[in-house]
DONU-656451 format. One record per residue: residue number from 0; chain; x, y, z of N, C-alpha, C in turn; residue in one letter. Coordinates in steps of 0.2 Angstrom, whole numbers, plus 5000, padded with zeros to 4 digits. Example, Ala and Ser with C-alpha at 12.3 -4.5 7.8 and 13.67 -1.06 7.14 Angstrom:
<rs>
(r 0; A; (5066; 4972; 5039); (5062; 4978; 5039); (5066; 4984; 5039); A)
(r 1; A; (5064; 4989; 5035); (5068; 4995; 5036); (5064; 5000; 5039); S)
</rs>
This chain:
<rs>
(r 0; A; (4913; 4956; 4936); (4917; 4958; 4942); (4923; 4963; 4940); X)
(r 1; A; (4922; 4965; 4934); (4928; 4969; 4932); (4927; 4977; 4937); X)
(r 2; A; (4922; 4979; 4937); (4918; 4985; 4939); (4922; 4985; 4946); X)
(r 3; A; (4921; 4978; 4949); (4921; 4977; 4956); (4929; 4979; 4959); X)
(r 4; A; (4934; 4975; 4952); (4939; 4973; 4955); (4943; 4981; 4953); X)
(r 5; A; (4940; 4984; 4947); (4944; 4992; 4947); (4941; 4995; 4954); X)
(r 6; A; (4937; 4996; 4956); (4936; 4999; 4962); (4939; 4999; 4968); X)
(r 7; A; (4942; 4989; 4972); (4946; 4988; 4975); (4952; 4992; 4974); X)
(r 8; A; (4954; 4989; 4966); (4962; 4991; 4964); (4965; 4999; 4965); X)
(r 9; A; (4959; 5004; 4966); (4959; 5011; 4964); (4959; 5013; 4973); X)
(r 10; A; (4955; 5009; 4976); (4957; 5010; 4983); (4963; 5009; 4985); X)
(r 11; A; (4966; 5003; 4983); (4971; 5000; 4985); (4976; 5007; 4985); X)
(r 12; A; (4974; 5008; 4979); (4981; 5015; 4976); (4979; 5019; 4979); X)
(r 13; A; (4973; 5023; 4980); (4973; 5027; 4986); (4977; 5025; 4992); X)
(r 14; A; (4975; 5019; 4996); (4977; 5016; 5001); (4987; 5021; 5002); X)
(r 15; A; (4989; 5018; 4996); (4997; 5018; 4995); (5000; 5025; 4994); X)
(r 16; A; (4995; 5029; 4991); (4996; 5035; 4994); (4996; 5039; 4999); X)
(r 17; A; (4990; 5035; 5002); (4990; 5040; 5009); (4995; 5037; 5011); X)
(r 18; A; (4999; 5031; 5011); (5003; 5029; 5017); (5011; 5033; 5016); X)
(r 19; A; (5009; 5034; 5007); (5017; 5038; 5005); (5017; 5042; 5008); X)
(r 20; A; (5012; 5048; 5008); (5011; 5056; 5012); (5013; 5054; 5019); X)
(r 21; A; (5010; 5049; 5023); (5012; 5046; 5030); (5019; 5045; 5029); X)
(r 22; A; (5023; 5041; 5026); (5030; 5040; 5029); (5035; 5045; 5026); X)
(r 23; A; (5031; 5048; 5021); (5036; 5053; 5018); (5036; 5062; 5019); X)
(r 24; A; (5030; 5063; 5021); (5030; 5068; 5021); (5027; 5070; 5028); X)
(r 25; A; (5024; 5067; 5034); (5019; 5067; 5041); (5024; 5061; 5046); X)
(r 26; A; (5028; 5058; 5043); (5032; 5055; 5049); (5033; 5055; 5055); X)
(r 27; A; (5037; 5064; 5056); (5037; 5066; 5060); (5033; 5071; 5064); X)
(r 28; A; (5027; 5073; 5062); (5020; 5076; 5062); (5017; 5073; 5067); X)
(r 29; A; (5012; 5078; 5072); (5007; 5072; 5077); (5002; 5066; 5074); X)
(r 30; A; (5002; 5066; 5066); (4996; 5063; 5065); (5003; 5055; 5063); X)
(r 31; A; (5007; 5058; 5061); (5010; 5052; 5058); (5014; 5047; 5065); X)
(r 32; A; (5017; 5051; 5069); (5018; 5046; 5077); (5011; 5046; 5080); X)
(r 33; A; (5008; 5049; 5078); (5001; 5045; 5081); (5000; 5038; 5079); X)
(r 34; A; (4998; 5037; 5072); (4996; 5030; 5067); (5003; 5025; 5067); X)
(r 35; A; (5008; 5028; 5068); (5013; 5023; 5069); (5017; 5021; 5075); X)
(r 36; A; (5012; 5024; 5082); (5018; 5024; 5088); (5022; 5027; 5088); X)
(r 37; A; (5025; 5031; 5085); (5032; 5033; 5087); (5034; 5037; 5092); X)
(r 38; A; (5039; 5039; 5094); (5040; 5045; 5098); (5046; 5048; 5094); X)
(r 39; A; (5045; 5055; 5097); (5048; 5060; 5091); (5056; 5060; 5090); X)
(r 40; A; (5060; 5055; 5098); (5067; 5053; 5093); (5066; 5050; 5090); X)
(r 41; A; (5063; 5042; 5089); (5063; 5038; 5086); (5060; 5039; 5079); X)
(r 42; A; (5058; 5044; 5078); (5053; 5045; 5072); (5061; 5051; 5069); X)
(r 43; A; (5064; 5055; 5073); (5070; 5059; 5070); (5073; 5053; 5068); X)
(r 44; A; (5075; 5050; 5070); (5081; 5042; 5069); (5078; 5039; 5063); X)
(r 45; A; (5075; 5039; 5062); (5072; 5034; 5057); (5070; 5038; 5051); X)
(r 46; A; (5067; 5042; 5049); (5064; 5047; 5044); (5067; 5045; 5039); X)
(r 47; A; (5073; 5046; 5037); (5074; 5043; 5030); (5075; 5034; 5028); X)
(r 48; A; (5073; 5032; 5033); (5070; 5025; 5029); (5062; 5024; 5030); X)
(r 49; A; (5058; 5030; 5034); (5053; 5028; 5035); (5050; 5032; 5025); X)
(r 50; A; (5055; 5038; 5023); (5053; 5041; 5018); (5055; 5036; 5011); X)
(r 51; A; (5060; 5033; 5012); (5063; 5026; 5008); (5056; 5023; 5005); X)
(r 52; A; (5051; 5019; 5011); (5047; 5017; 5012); (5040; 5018; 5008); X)
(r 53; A; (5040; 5026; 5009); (5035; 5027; 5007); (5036; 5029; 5000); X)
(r 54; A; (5042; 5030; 4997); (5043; 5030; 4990); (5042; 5023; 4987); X)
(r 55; A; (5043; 5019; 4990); (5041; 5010; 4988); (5032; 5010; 4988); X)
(r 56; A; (5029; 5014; 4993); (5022; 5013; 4993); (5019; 5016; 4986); X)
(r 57; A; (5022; 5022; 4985); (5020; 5026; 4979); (5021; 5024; 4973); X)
(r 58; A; (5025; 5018; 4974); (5027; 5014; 4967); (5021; 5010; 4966); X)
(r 59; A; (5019; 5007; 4971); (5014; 5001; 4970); (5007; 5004; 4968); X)
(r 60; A; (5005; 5011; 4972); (5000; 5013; 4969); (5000; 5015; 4961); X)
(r 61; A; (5007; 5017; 4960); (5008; 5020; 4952); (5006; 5012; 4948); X)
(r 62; A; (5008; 5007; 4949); (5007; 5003; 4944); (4999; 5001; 4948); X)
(r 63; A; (4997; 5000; 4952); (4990; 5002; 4951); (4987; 5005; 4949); X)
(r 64; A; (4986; 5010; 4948); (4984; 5016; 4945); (4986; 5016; 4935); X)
(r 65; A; (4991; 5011; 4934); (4995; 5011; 4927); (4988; 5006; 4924); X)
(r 66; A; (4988; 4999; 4931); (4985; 4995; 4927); (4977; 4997; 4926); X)
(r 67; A; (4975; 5000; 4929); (4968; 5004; 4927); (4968; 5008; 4922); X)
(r 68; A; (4973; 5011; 4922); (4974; 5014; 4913); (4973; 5010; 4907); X)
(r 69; A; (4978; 5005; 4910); (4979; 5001; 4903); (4972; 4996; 4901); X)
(r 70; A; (4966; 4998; 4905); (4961; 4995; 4904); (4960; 4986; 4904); X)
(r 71; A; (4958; 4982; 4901); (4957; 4976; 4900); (4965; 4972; 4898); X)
(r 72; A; (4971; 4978; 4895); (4975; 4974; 4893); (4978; 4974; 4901); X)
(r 73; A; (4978; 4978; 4906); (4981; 4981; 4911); (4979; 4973; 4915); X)
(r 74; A; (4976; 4969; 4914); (4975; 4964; 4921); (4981; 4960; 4923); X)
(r 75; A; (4987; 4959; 4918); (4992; 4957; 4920); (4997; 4962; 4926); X)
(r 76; A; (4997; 4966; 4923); (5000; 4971; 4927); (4994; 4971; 4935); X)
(r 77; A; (4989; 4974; 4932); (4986; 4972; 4940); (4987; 4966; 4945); X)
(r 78; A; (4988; 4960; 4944); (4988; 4957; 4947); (4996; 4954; 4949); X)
(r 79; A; (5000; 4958; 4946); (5007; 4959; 4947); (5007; 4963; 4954); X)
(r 80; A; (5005; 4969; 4954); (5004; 4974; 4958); (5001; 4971; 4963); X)
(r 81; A; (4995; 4968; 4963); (4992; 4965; 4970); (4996; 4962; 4972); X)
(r 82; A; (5000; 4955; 4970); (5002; 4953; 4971); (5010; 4955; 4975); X)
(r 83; A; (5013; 4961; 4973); (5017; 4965; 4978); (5014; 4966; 4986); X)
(r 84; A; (5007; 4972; 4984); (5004; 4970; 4989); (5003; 4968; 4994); X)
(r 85; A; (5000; 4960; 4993); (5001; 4955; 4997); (5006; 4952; 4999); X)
(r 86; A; (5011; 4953; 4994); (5017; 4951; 4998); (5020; 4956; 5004); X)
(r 87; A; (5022; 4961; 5001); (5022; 4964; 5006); (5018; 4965; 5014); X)
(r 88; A; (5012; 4965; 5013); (5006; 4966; 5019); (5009; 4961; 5026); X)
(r 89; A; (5010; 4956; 5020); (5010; 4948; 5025); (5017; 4950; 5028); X)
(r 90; A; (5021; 4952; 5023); (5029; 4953; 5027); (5029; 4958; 5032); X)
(r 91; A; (5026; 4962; 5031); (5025; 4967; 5036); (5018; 4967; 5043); X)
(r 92; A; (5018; 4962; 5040); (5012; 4961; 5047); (5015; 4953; 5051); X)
(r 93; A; (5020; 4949; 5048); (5022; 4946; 5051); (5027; 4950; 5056); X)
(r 94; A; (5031; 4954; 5053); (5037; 4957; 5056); (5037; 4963; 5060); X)
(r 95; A; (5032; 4967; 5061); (5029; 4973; 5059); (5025; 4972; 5062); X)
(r 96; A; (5020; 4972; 5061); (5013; 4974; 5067); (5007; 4970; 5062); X)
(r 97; A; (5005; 4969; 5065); (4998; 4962; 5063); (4993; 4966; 5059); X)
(r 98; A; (4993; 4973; 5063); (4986; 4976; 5058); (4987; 4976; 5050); X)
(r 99; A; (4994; 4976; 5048); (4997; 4977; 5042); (4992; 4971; 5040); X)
(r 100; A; (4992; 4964; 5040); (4988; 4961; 5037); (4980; 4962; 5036); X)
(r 101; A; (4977; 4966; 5038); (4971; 4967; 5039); (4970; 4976; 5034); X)
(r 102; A; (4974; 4979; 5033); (4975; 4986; 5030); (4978; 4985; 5024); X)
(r 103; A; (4982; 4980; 5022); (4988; 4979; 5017); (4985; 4973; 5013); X)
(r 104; A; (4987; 4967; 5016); (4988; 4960; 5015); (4979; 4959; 5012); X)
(r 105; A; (4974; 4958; 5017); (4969; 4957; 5015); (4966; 4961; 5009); X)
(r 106; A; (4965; 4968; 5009); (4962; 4971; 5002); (4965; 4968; 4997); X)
(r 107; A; (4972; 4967; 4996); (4976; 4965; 4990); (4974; 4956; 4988); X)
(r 108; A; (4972; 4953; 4994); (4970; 4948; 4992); (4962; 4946; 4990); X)
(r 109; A; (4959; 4953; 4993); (4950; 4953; 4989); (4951; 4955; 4983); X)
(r 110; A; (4956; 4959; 4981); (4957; 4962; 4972); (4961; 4957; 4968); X)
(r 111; A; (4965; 4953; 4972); (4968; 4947; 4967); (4961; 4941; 4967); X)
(r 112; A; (4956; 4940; 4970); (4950; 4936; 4971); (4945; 4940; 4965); X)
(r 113; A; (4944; 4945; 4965); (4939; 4948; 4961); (4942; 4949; 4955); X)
(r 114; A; (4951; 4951; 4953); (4954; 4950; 4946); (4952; 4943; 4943); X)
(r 115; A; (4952; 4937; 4947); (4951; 4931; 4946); (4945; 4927; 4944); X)
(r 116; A; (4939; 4932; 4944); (4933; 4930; 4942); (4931; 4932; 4938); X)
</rs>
């Protein structure tokens, strides 16, 4: 399963990137108040926490992407990183919008299931 689980983890990081470029640099852009609802005050009002944000997501991808470096020794750190994650996903789809659980929360918890096997 290892094949299986760097595949997930390597999406997951892409996932985390696209969403950096989303909150940090498309926020204010049609595509980014598209995917996030916004309207263009609330998207001016916010911007630098939505770019906070996405400075957080690009961490998570960086230590995904770290623990795929680190190869076999990297499973700890992998599963650290999903487990952010998941944390995350669930906080943000409880608080935040539901699909977060299903775009966030769930991958992280098929990559912590297949780290597992």
């Amino acid at each position: 399963m290892s094949l299986a689980s760097n595949v997930v983890v390597a999406l997951i990081a892409l996932l985390h990137v696209y969403i950096l470029v989303l909150e940090m640099f498309l926020w204010e852009k049609p595509q980014g108040l598209r995917i996030f609802g916004l309207t263009p005050a609330f998207a001016a009002q916010s911007r630098v926490l939505a770019a906070n944000q996405g400075l957080y997501n690009g961490f998570l991808a960086a230590g995904l992407l770290w623990s795929l470096y680190l190869g076999p020794s990297g499973e700890p750190v992998k599963v650290f990183f999903l487990g952010c994650v998941l944390v995350a996903g669930l906080y943000g789809g409880m608080t935040a919008n539901k699909r977060i659980l299903v775009i966030q929360a769930l991958p992280a918890a098929v990559g912590l299931a297949l780290v597992a096997l």
